[in-house]
N, C-alpha and C positions, 0 to 999 in steps of 0.2 A: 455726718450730715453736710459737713462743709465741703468734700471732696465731692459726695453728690452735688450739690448745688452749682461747686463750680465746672462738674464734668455737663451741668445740665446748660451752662451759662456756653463755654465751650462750643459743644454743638449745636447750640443757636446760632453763633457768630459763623460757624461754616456752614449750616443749612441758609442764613442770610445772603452768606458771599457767592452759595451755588447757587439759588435762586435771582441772583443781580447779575453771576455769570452768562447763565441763563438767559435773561431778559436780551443782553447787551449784546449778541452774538450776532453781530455786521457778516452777513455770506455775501460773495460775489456771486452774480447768474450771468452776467454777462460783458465782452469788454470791444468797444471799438478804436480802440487806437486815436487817431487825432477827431474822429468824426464825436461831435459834441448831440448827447443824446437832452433832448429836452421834454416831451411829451411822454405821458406812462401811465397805459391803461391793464386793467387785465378782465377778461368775461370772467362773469361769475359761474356759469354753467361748467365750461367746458375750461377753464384757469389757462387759458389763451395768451399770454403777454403781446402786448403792443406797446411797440415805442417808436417816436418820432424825431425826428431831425431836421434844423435849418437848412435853407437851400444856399451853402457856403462852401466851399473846399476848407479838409475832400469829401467833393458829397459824391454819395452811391444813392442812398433812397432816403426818398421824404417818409417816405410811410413804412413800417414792414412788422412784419411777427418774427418773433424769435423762438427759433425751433432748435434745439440740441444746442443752445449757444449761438449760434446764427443769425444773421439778418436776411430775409426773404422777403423780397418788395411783395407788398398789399396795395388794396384788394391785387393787383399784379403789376407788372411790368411796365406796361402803358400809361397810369396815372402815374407813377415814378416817374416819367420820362422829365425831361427840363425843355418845355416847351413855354413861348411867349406868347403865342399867337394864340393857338386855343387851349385857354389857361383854364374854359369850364369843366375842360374833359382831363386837365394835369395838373398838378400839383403845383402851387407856386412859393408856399411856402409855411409847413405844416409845422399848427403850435400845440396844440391840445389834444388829446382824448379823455373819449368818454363809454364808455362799455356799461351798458345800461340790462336791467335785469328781464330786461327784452329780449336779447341776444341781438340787439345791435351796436355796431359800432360809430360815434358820431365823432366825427374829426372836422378840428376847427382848422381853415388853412388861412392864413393870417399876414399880409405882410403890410403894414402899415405904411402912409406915408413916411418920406424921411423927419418932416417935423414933428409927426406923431407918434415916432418911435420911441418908448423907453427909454433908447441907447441914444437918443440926438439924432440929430439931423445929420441926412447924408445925400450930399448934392447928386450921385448915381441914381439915387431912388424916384419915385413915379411923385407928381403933388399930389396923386389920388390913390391910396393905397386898394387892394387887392382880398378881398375875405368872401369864404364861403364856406359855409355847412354841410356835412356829408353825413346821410345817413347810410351805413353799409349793414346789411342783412349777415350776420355772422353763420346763416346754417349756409347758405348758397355762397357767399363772396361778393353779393350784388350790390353796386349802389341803388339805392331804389329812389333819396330823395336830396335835393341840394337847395340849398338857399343862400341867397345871394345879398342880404342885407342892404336892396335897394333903396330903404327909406335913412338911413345912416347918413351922416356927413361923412364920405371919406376922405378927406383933405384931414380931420381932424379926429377919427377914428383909430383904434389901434385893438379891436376887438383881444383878448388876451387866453380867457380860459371858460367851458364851458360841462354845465352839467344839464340834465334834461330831467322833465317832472310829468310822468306822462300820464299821472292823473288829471291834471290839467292842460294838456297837451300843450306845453310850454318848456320854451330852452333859457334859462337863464345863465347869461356870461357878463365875466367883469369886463370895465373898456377902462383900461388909464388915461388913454389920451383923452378918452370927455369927461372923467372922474365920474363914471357911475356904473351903474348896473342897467345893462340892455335884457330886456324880457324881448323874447319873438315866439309870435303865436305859431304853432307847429300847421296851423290849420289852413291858415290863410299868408303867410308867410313873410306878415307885418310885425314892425319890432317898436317898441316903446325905449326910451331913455328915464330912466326912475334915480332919485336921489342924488341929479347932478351937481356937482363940486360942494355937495353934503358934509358935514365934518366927518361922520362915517367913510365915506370913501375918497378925500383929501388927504395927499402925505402930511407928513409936516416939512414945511422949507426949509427946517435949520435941524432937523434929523440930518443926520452923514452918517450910514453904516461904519463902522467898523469893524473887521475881518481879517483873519492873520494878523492883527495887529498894526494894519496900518485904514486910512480913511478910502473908502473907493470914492476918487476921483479921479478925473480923467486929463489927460495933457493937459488940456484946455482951461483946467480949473475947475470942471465945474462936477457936481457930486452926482453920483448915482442917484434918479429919485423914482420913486414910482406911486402912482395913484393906487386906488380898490385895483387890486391882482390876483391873491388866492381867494378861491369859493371853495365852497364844500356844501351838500343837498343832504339832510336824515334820509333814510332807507323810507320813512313813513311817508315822505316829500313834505312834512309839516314847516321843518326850519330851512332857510338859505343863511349858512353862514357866509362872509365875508371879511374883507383887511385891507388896508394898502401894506404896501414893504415899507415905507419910511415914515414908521410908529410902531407902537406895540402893542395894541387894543386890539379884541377882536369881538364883533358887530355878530347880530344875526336879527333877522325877521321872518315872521311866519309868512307864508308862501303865500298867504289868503291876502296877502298885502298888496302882494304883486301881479296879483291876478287880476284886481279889483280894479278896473280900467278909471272908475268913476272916482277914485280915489284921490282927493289934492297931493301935490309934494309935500304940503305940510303934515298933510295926515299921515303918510305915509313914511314920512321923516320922524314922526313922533311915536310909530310902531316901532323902533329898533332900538335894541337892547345891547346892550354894551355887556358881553359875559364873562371876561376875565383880562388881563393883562398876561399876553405872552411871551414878550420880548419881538426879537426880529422874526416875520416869517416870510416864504416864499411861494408855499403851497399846501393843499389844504386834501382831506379826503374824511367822508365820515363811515363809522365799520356800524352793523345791523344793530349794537350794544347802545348805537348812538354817541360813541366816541368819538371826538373830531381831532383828527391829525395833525399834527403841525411841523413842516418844517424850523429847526432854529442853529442859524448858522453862525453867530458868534461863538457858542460854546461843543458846536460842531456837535450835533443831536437833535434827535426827533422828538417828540414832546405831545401829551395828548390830553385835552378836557373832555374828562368825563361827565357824565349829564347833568351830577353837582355843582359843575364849575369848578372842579380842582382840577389843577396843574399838575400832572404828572411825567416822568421820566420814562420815555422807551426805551433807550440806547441812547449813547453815547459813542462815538467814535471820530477819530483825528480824517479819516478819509470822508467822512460826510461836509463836503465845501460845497456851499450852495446847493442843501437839498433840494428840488427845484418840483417834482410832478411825483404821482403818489398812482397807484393800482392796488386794490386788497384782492387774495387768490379764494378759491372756496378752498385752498389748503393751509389753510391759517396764517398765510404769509403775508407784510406789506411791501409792497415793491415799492422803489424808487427810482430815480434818477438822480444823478451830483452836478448840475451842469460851472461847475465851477468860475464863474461869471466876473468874480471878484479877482481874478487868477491870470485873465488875460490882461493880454501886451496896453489895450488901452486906459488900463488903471493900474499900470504898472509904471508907468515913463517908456513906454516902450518892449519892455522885458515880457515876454509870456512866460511867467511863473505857473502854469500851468502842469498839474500831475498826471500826467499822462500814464496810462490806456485812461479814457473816459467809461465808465462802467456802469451798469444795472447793479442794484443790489436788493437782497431781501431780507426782515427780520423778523421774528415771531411775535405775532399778533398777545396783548397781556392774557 
């Protein structure tokens, strides 16, 4: 009986260990060398990948799909291009996707003033930053709708990341620089500011990431910080999750909240629920189970709340630095981006510690 027992104890320990092997299995899908991938969507129909990049060298495309491993500018050629002048018809400087169960693709192009950037202030930059909404019809290629966010401060705007609710025909996205959550009506193509500089979507000032073992700051002194940044929308559009990156709390409210125009701050500040403690995050995605994704780059892994509120473990792996933007495939995969952020020269003294190729990766869905 005792040899059973322990031949039965045995092979649990390595039915456990292949089953965490399993879980944990980091694949590369794609790599660009020095070009830093930030934005990461995938259609659900047709498991499309889309991914975006700053307008930095060395830039090739703001926009593109990724075909055989490849970069191929989206919708084409033309809005790639790096034009100043007519910035409504080119890209000036793409952060987000969003691949909606539409089959469209809405790309937020985003370049914030210099004071209202994340990254500080940069005397190159506009005092009026630069954003606009793209809806592109994924069966044709077509843009068919843009939005321009005219009712916005853009001196003080820094629109970040976006998801769409097309029950209510409504886009909500985070904005750090005004510490809230902007709704815009898809209809009329007016946007609200909701839950500004709320404790929900306020860093904390004396938060300093920590990463690789050292504090991200910058020459200057001064620490990496960031307001409400990752979102993530249920498949039902019932909940809007949100976060900022410097804390560890993660927020959500029902969408009925934010629709309700007639709604005070108060009220609406009193709707949200505080649902778990994650550690650091950077980005967010929610899968049909109702699972919400989470970046968590101290311990270099993905991390996911399930509907109960537990904290659970995706993976783990040493290449996952600044998990940054999230796509789920209809082939069970989550895709990601690393945008390794902590890693450059300017939170280095100089030094780009940076792990070059810059890569797509995907891992299997629990």
């Amino acid at each position: 009986m005792k040899k059973i027992t322990t031949s039965i104890f045995i092979i649990g320990i390595l039915l456990s260990i292949s089953i965490m092997a399993q879980e944990s299995k980091l694949i590369e899908v794609a790599s660009f060398g020095k070009s830093q991938p930030i934005g990461v969507s995938v259609s659900a129909k047709t498991n499309r990948l889309f991914v975006s990049f700053p307008n930095r060298e060395p830039y090739v495309y703001g926009l593109t799909e990724i075909v055989n491993g490849q970069r191929m500018p989206y919708p084409d050629k033309e809005w790639n291009k790096v034009d100043t002048i007519n910035t409504n018809s080119h890209f000036v400087n793409v952060q987000d996707l969003y691949a909606d169960e539409k089959n469209f693709l809405w790309v937020l192009d985003s370049k914030p003033a210099g004071g209202a950037s994340i990254f500080g202030g940069d005397q190159t930059q506009k005092k009026n930053g630069q954003f606009k909404l793209l809806q592109i019809n994924l069966t044709n290629n077509k843009v068919v709708n843009v939005y321009h966010f005219n009712d916005l401060p853009k001196d003080k705007s820094a629109l970040n990341d976006v998801v769409i609710d097309h029950d209510k025909q409504l886009a909500y996205l985070s904005d750090p620089g005004l510490s809230a959550i902007v709704v815009l009506d898809l209809k009329s193509g007016k946007s609200r500011m909701l839950l500004q500089r709320d404790k929900a979507t306020l860093a904390d000032p004396a938060f300093i990431l920590h990463l690789d073992n050292r504090d991200v700051v910058d020459g200057a002194g001064k620490p990496f910080n960031s307001n409400v940044n990752g979102i993530a929308l249920t498949h039902d559009n019932k909940y809007f999750y949100f976060r900022a990156i410097n804390q560890t709390k993660l927020y959500r409210i029902e969408t009925q909240f934010l629709a309700d125009a007639k709604l005070s701050e108060t009220e609406i500040s009193q709707a949200v629920e505080m649902v778990a403690e994650t550690g650091v995050c950077h980005g967010m995605i929610a899968d049909k189970k109702g699972n919400i994704y989470l970046s968590s780059s101290p311990d270099y892994s993905i991390k996911y709340v399930s509907p109960d509120g537990k904290l659970h473990t995706l993976v783990t792996d040493q290449r996952l630095s600044w998990p940054d933007s999230f796509g789920i495939g209809n082939d069970g995969y989550l895709y990601l981006s690393c945008s390794q952020i902590n890693r450059q020269a300017k939170y280095n003294n100089g030094k780009d510690r940076t792990d070059y190729s810059y890569r797509i990766y995907k891992v299997k869905l629990p």
